[in-house]
VEXLUM-892029 format. One line per 10 residues: number of its first residue (from 1); their letters; for each residue y negated, z, x of N, C-alpha, C. Coordinates in steps of 0.001 Angstrom, whole numbers, plus 524288, in hexadecimal, padded with zeros to 5 digits. Layout:
// VEXLUM-892029
NUM> A> Y Z X Y Z X Y Z X | ...
END
This chain:
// VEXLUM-892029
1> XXXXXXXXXX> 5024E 60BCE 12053 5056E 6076A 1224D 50AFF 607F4 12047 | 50CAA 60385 11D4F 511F7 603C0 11B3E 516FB 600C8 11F5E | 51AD4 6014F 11F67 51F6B 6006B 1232C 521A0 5FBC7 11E74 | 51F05 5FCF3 11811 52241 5F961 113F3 51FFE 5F30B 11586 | 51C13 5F2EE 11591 51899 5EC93 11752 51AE5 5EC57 11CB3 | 51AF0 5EDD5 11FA9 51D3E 5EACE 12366 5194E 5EBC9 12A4C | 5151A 5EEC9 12916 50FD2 5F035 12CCC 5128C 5F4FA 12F67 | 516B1 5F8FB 12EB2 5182F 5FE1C 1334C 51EE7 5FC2F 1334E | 51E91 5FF2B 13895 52461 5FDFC 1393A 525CF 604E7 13C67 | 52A5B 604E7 13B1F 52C92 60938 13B3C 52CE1 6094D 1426C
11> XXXXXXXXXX> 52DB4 60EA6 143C4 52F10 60F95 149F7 53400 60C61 14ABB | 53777 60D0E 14882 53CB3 609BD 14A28 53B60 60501 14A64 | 5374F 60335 145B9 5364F 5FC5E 144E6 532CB 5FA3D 14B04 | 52FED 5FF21 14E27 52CA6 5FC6B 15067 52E51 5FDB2 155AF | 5318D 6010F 15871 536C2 6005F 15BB9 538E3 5FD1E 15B1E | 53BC9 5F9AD 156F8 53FAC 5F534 157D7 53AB6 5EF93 15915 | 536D9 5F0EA 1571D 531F7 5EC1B 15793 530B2 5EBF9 15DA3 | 52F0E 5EF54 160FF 52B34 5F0B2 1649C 52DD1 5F628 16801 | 532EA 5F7A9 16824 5355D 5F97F 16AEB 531A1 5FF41 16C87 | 53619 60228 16D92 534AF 6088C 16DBD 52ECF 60858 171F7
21> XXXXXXXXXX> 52E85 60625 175E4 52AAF 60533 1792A 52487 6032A 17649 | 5272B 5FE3C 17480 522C0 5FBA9 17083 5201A 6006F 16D2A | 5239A 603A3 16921 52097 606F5 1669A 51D85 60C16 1689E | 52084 60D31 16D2D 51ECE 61146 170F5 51843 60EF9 17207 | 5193F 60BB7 17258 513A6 6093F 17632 50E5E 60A1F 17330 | 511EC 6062B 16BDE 50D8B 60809 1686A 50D9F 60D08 1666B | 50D8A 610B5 16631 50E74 61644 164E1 50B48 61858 1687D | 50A17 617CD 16E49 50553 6196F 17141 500B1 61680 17170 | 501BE 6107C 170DE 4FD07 60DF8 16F65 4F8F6 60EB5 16B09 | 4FC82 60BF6 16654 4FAE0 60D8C 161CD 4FB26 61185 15E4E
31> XXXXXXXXXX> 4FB27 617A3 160FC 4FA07 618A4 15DC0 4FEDB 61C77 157CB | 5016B 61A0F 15835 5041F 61A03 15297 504A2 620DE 15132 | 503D9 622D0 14D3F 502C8 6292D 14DA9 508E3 62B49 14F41 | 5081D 62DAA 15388 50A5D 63054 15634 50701 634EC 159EC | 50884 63AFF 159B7 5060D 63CD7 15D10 50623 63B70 160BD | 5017E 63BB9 16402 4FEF8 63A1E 16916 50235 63E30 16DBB | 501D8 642B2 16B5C 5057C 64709 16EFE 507BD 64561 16E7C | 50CB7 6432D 16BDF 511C1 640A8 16BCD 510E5 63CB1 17085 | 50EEB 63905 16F6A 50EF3 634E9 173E5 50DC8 6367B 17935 | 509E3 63A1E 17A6A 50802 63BC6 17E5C 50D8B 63DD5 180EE
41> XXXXXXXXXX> 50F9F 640D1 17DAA 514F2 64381 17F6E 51855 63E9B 180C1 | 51848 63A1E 17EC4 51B41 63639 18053 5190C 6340E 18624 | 51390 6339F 18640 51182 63217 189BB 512CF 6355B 18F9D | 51277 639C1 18E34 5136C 63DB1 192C0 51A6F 63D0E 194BE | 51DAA 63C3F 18F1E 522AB 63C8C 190A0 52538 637B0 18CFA | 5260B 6323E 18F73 52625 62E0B 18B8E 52A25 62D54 18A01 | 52E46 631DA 18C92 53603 630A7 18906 5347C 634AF 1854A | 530A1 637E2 18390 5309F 63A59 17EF2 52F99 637A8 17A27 | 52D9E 63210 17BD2 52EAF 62FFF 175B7 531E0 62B45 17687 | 53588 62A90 1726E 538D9 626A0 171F0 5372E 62447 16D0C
51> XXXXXXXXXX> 538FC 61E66 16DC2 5378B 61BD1 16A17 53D3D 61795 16847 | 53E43 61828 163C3 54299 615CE 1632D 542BB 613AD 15D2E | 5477B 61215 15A78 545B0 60EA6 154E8 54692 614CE 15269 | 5495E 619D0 154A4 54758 61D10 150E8 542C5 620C0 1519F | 53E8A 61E6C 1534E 53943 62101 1526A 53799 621DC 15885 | 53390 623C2 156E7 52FDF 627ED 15A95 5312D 62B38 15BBF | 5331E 62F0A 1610E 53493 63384 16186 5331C 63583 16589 | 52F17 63A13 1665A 52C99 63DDA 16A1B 5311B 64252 16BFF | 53106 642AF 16F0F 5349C 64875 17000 538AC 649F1 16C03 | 53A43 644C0 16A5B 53E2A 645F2 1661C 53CF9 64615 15ED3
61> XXXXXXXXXX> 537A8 64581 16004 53719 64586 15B83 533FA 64112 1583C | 5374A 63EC1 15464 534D7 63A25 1519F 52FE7 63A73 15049 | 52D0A 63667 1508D 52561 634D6 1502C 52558 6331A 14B60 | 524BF 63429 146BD 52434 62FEB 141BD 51DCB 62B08 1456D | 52103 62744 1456A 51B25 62277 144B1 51D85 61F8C 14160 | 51830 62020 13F31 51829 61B01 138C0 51334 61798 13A21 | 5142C 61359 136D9 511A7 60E4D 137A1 510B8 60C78 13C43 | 51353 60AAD 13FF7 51392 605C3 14314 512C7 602A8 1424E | 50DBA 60081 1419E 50C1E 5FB99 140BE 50F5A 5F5F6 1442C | 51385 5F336 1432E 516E0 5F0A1 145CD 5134C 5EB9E 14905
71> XXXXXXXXXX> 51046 5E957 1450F 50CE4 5E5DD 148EA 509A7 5E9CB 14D64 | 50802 5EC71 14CAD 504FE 5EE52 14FFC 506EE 5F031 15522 | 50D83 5F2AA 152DB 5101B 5F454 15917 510A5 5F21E 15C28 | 5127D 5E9E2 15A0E 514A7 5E5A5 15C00 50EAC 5E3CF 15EBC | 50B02 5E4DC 15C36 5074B 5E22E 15F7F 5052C 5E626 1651C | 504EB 5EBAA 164CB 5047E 5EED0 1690C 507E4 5ECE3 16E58 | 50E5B 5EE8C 169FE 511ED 5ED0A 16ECE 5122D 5E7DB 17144 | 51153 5E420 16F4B 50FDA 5DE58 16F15 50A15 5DED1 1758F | 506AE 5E155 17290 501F6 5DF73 17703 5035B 5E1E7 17CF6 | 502E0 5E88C 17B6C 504F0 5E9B5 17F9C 506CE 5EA63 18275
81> XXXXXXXXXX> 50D0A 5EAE6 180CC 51067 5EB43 1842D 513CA 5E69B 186A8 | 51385 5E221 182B5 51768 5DD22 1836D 5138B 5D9C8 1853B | 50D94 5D8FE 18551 50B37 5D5D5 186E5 50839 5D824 18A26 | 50584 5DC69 189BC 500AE 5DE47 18DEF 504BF 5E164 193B1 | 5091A 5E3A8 191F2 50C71 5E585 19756 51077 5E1FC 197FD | 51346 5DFBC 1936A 516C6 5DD81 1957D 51786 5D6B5 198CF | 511AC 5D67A 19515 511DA 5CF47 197E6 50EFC 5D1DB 19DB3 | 50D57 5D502 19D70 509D2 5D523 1A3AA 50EE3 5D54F 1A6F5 | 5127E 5D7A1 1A4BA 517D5 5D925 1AA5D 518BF 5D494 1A8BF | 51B58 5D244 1A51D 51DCC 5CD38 1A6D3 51B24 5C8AF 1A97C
91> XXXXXXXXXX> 51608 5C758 1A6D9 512BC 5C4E3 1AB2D 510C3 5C73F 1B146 | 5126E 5CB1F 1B31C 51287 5CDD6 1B79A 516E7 5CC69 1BAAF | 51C6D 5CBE4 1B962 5211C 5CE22 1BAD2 5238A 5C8C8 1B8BD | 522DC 5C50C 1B732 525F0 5C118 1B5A7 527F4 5BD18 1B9FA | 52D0C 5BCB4 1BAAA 52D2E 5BA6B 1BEB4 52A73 5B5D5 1C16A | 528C0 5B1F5 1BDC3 525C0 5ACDD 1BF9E 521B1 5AD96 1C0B3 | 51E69 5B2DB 1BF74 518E4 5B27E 1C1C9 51A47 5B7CC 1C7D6 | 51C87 5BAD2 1C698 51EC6 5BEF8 1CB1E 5231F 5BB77 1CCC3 | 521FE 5B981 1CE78 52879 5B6CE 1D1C3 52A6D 5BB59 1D6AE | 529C0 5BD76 1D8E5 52B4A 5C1E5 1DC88 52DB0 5C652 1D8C9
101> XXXXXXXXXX> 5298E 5C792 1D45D 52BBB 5CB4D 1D2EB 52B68 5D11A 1D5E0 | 52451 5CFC7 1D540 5236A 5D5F8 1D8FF 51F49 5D84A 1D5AF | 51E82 5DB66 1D4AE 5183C 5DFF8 1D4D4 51652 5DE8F 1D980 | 5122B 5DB19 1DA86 51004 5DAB8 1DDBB 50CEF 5DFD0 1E0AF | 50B8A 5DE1A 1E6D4 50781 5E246 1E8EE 501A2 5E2EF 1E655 | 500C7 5E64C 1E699 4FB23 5E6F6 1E3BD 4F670 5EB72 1E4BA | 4F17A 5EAE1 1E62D 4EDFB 5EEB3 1E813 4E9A6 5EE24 1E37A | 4E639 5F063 1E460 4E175 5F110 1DF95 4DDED 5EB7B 1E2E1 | 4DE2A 5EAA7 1E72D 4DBA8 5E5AB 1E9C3 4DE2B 5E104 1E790 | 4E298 5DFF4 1E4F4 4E517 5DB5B 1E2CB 4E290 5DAF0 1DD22
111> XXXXXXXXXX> 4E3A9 5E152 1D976 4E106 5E245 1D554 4DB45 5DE8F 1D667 | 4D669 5DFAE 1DA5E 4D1AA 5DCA3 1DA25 4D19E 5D906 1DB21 | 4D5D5 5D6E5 1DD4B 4D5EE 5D19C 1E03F 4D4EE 5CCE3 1DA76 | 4D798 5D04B 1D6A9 4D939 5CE03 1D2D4 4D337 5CBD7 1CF60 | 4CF51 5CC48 1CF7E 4CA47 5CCD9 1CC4C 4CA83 5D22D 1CA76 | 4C6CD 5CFD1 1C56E 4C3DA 5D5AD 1C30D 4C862 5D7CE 1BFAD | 4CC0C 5D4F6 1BD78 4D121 5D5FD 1B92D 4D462 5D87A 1BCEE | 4D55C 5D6E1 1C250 4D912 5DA23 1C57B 4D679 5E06E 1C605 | 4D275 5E0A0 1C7AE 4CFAD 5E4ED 1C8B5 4CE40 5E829 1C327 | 4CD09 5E5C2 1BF4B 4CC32 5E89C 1B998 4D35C 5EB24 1B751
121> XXXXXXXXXX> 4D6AF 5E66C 1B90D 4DC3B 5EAE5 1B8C4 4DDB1 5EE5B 1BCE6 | 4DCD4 5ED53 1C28B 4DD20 5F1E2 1C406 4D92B 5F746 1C3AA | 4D541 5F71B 1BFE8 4D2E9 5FBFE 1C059 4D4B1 5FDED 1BBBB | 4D5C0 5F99B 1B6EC 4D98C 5FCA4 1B40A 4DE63 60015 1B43F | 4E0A1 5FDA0 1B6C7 4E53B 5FF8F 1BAE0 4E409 60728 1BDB1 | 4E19E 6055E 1BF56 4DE53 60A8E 1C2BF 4DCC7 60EBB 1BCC5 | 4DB2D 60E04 1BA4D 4D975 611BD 1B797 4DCC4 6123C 1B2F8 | 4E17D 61028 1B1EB 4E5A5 60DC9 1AC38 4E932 6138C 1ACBC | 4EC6D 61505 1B1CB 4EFE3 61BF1 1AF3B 4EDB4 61E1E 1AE88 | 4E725 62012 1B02F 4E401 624D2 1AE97 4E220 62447 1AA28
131> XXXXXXXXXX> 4E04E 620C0 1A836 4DFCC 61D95 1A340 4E190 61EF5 19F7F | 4E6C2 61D4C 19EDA 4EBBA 61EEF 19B70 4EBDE 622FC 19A9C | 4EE55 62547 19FA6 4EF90 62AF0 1A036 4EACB 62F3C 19CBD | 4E632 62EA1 19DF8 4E21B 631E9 19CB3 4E35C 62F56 1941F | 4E494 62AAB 192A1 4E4D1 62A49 18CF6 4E995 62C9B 18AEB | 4ECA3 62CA2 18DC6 4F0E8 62EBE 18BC4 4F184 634A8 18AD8 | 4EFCC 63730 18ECB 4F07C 63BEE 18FC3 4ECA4 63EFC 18954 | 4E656 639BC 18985 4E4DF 63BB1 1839E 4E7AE 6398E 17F9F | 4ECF7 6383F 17F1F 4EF91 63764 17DA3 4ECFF 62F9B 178EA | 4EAA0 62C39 17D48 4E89D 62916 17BAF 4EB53 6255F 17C22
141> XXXXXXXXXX> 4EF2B 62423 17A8C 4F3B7 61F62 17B91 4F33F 61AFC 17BC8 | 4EF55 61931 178C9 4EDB4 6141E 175D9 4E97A 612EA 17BC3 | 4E779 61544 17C5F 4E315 61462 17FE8 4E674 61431 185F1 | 4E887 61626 1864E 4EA25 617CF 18B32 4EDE4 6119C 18CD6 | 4F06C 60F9D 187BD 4F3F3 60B13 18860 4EFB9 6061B 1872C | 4EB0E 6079C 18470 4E7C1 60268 185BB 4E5E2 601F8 1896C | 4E4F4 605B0 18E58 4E2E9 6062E 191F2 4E733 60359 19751 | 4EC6B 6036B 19571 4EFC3 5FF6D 197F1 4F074 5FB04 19551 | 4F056 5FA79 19143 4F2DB 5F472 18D77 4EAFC 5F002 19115 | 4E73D 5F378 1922F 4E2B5 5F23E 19498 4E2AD 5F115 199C7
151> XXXXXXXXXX> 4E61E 5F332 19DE1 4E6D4 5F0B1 1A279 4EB84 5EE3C 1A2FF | 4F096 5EE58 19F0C 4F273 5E878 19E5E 4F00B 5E36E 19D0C | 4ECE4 5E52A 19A0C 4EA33 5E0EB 199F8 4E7E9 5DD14 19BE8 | 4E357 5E1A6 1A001 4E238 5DF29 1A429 4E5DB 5DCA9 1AA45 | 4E936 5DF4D 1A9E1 4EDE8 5DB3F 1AE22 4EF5F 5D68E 1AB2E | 4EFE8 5D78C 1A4C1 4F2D5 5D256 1A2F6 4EB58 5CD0A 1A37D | 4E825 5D066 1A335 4E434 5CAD8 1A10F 4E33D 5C8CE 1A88D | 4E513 5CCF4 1AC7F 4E495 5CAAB 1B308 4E76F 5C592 1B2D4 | 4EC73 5C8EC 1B0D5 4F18C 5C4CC 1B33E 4EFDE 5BE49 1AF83 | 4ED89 5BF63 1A9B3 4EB48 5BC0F 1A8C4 4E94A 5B706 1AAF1
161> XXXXXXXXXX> 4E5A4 5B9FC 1ADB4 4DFC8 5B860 1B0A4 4E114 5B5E0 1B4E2 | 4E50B 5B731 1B745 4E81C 5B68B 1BE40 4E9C8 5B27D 1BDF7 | 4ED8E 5B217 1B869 4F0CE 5ADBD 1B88E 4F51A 5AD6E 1BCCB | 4F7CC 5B373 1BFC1 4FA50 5B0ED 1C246 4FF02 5AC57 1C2B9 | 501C4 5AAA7 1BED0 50326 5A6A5 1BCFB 50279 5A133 1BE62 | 4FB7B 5A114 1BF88 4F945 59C11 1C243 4F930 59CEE 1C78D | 4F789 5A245 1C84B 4F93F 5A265 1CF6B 4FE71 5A095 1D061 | 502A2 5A17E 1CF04 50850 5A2D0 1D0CF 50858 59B58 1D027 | 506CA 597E9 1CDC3 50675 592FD 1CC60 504EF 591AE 1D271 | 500B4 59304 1D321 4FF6B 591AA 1DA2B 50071 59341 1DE05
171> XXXXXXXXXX> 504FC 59736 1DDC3 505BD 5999E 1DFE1 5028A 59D56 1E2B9 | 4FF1F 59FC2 1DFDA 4FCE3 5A486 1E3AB 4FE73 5A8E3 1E007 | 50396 5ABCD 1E333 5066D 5AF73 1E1CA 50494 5B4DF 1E377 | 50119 5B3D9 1E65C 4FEA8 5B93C 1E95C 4FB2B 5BC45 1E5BD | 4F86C 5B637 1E35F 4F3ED 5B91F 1DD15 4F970 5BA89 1D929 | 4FBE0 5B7D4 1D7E5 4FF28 5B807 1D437 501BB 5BE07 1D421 | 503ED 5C128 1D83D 5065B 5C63B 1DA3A 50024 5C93F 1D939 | 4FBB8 5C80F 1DB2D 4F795 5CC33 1DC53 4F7B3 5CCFA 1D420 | 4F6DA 5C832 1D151 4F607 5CA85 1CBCB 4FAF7 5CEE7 1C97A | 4FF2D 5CAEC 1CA4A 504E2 5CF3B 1C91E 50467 5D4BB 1CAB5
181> XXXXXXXXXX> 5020C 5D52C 1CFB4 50202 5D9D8 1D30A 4FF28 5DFEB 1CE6C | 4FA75 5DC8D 1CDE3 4F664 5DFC8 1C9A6 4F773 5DF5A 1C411 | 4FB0F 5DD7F 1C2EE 4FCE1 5DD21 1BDC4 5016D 5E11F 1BC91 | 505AF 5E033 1C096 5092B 5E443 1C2DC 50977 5E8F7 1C1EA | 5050A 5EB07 1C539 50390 5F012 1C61B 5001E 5F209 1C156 | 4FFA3 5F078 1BE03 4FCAD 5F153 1BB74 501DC 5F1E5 1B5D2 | 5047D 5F030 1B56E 5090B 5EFE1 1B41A 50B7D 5F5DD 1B48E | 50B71 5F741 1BA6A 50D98 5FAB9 1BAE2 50B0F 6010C 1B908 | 5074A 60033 1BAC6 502A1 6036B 1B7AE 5035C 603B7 1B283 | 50373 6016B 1AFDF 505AF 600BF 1A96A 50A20 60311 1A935
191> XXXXXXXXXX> 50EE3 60120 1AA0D 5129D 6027D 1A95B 513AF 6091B 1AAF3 | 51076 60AB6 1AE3A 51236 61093 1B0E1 50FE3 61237 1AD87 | 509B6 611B5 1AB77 50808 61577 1A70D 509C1 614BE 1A2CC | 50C4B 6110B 1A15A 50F44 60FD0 19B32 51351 611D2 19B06 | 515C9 615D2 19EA2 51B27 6189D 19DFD 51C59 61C77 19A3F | 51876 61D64 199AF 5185B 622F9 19525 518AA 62015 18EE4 | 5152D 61AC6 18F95 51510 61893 189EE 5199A 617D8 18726 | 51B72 61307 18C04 52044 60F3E 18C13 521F5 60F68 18F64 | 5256E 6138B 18FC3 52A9B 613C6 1948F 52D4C 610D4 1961A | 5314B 60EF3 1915C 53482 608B7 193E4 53107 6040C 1955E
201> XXXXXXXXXX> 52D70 60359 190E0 52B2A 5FEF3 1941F 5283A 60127 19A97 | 5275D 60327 19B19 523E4 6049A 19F0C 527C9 604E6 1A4F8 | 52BAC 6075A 1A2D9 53078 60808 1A683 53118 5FFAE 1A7E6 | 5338A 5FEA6 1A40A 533DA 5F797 1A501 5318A 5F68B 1A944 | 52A1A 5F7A8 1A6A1 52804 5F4DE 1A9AF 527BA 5F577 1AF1C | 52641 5FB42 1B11F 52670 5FC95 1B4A1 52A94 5FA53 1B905 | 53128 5FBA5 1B658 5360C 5F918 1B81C 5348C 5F3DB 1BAEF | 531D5 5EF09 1B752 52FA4 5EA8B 1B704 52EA9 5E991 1BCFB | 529A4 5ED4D 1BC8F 526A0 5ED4C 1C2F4 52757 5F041 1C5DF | 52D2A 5F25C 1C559 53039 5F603 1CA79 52CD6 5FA3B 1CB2D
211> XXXXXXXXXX> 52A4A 5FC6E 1C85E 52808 5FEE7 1CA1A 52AC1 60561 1CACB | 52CCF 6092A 1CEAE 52EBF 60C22 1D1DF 52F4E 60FF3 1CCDE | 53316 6132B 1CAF6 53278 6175E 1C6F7 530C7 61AC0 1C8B7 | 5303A 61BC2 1CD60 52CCF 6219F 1CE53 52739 61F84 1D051 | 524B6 61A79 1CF10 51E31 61840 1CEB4 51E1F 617BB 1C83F | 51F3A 61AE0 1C589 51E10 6195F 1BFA8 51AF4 61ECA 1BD2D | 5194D 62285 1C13B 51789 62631 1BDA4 51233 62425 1BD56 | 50FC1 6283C 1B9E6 508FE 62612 1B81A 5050B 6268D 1BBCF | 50626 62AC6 1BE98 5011D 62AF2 1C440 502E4 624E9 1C8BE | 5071D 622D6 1C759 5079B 61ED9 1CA56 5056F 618E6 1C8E2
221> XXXXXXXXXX> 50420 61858 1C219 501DA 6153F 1C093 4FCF9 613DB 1C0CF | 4FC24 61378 1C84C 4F732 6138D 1C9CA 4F764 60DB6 1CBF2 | 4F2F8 60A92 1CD3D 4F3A5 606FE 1D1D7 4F4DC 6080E 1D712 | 4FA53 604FC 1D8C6 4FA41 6069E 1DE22 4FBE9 601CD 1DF8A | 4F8D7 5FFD3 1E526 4F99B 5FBBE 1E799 5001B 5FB43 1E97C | 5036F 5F6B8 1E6FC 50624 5F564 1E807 506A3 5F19F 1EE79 | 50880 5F462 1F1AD 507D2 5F1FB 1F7C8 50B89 5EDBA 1F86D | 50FB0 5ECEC 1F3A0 51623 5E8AA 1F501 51748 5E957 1EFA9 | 51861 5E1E7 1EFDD 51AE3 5E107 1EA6F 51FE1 5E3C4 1E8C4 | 51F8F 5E58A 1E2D6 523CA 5E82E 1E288 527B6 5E400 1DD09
231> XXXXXXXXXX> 52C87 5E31E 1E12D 52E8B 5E01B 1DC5A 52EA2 5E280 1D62A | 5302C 5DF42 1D107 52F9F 5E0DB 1CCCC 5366D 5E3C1 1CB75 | 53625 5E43B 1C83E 53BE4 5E819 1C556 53EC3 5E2FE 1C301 | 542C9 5E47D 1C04B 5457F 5DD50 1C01F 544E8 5DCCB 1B940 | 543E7 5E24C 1B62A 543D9 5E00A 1AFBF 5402F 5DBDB 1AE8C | 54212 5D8A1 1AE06 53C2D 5D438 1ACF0 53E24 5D376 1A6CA | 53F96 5D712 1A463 53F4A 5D77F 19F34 53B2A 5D91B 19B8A | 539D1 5D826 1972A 534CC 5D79B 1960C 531FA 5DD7C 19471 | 52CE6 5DEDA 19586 52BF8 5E455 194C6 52B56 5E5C6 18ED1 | 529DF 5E3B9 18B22 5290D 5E552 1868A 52920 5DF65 1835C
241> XXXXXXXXXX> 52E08 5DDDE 17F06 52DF1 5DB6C 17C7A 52829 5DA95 1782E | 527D2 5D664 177C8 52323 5D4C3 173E2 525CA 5D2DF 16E6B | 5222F 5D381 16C49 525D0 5D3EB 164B2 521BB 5CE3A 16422 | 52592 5CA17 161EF 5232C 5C673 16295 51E15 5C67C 15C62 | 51A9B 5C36A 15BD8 517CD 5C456 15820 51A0F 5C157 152F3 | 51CDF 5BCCC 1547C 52065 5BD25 14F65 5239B 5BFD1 14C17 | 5253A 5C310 14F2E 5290D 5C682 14CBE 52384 5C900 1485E | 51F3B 5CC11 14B22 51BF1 5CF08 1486D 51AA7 5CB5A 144F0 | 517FA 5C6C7 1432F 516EE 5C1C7 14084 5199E 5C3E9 13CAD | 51F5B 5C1F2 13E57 522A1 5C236 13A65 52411 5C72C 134EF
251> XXXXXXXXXX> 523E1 5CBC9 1398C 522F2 5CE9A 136C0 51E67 5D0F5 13370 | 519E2 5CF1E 13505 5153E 5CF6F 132C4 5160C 5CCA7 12B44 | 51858 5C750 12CC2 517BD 5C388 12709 51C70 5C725 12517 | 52046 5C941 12586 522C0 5CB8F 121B3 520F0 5CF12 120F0 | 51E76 5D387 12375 51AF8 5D7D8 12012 51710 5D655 11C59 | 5158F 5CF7B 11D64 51221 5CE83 11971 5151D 5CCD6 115D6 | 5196B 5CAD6 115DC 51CA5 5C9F9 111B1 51E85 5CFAA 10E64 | 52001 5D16F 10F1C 521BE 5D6BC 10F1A 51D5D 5DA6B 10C34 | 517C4 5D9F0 10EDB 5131F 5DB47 10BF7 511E6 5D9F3 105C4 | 5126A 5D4B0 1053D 50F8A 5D30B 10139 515C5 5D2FE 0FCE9
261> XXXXX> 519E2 5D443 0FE89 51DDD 5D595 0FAAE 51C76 5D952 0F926 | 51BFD 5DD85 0FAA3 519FA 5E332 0F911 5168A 5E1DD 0F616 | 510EE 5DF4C 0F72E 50DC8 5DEF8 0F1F9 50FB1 5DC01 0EEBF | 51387 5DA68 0EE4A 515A2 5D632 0E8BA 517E6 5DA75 0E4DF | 51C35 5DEA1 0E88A 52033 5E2D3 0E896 51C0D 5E613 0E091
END
């Protein structure tokens, strides 16, 4: 893979694209060769790696990664983090559909109340930190984060399905809070085990849904029946920018421009 056509982009190039977080994210997702002990060590202690426009750095010491495939980072960071976590909080937490502006109350009886999609995410839910935890520890990164980007999912295809949107239209706000409620928490669950990945974002989110700094360790990223709504945190700033696909477009036709000069060259 050449950096001359226009297909890799340098660590600095893909920090200023997709931000130290963004590349953090793909670097445990995908993959990109880096020792696994390295990451694990990040995983165990996540201010040991910094990510900045000058490189990769473990315990101080620079990571050579080459070839970053640039479409490919934009589309990772693109699915998962700006659309599969971040539209779920904003469609969670947006003021016109949360008008209170709470984390609703919530029991595993609201979870069933919900059909088979309420009950199929909460058993995901139930079994999602041991999950992780047990891929990570075999130092399985990729798996361990499809195994959450998989029960985002399933809250985002509920909230789908619920439509609370059309409830809040008829006003039945009681369904409208019971979906938020399980979407929420499920939210929060994410966000507590994603601390090690993505710290700032994870910190945000958490912030987001008030959730207590001493309820953020990992044995706490369990379900627990929320007995009283708990208002939200006030950043209603956005959790992870999305790189629009024009920009990539754009840059796509000049690497093809750029390409076929070289074969003229």
């Amino acid at each position: 893979m050449s950096k001359s056509i226009g297909n890799a982009v340098s660590v600095v190039e893909a920090v200023e694209r997709v931000s130290p977080t963004g590349l953090r994210y793909f670097l445990f997702m995908e993959g990109v060769p880096l020792q696994k002990e390295l990451l694990y060590e990040s995983f165990i202690n996540p201010e040991s790696m910094e990510v900045s426009t000058e490189g990769v750095m473990v315990h101080g010491r620079l990571i050579q990664i080459n070839d970053i495939r640039l479409e490919e980072l934009i589309v990772v960071a693109n699915r998962d983090l700006a659309n599969n976590l971040g539209n779920l909080l904003r469609r969670c937490t947006g003021p016109k559909i949360n008008v209170d502006q709470i984390a609703p109350s919530i029991s595993e009886a609201d979870f069933h109340a919900l059909g088979q999609e309420g009950t199929d995410l909460f058993n995901s839910l139930h079994h999602l930190p041991r999950e992780v935890l047990q891929h990570f520890q075999r130092l399985e990164f990729k798996k361990g984060l499809e195994s959450i980007m998989l029960t985002l999912t399933r809250a985002n295809k509920l909230l789908e399905s619920k439509k609370p949107w059309e409830l809040k239209k008829k006003n039945k706000m009681d369904d409208v809070y019971l979906i938020l409620g399980a979407c929420i928490e499920t939210l929060r669950i994410v966000g507590t085990i994603m601390q090690p990945i993505v710290p700032s974002l994870s910190s945000k989110l958490l912030d987001r849904l008030n959730v207590d700094a001493n309820q953020r360790e990992w044995t706490q990223a369990i379900f627990t029946e929320q007995l009283e709504n708990r208002p939200l945190g006030e950043d209603q700033t956005q959790l992870f920018k999305r790189i629009p696909k024009k920009e990539l477009q754009e840059e796509k036709t000049e690497n093809e421009v750029e390409k076929r000069s070289c074969v003229l060259c």
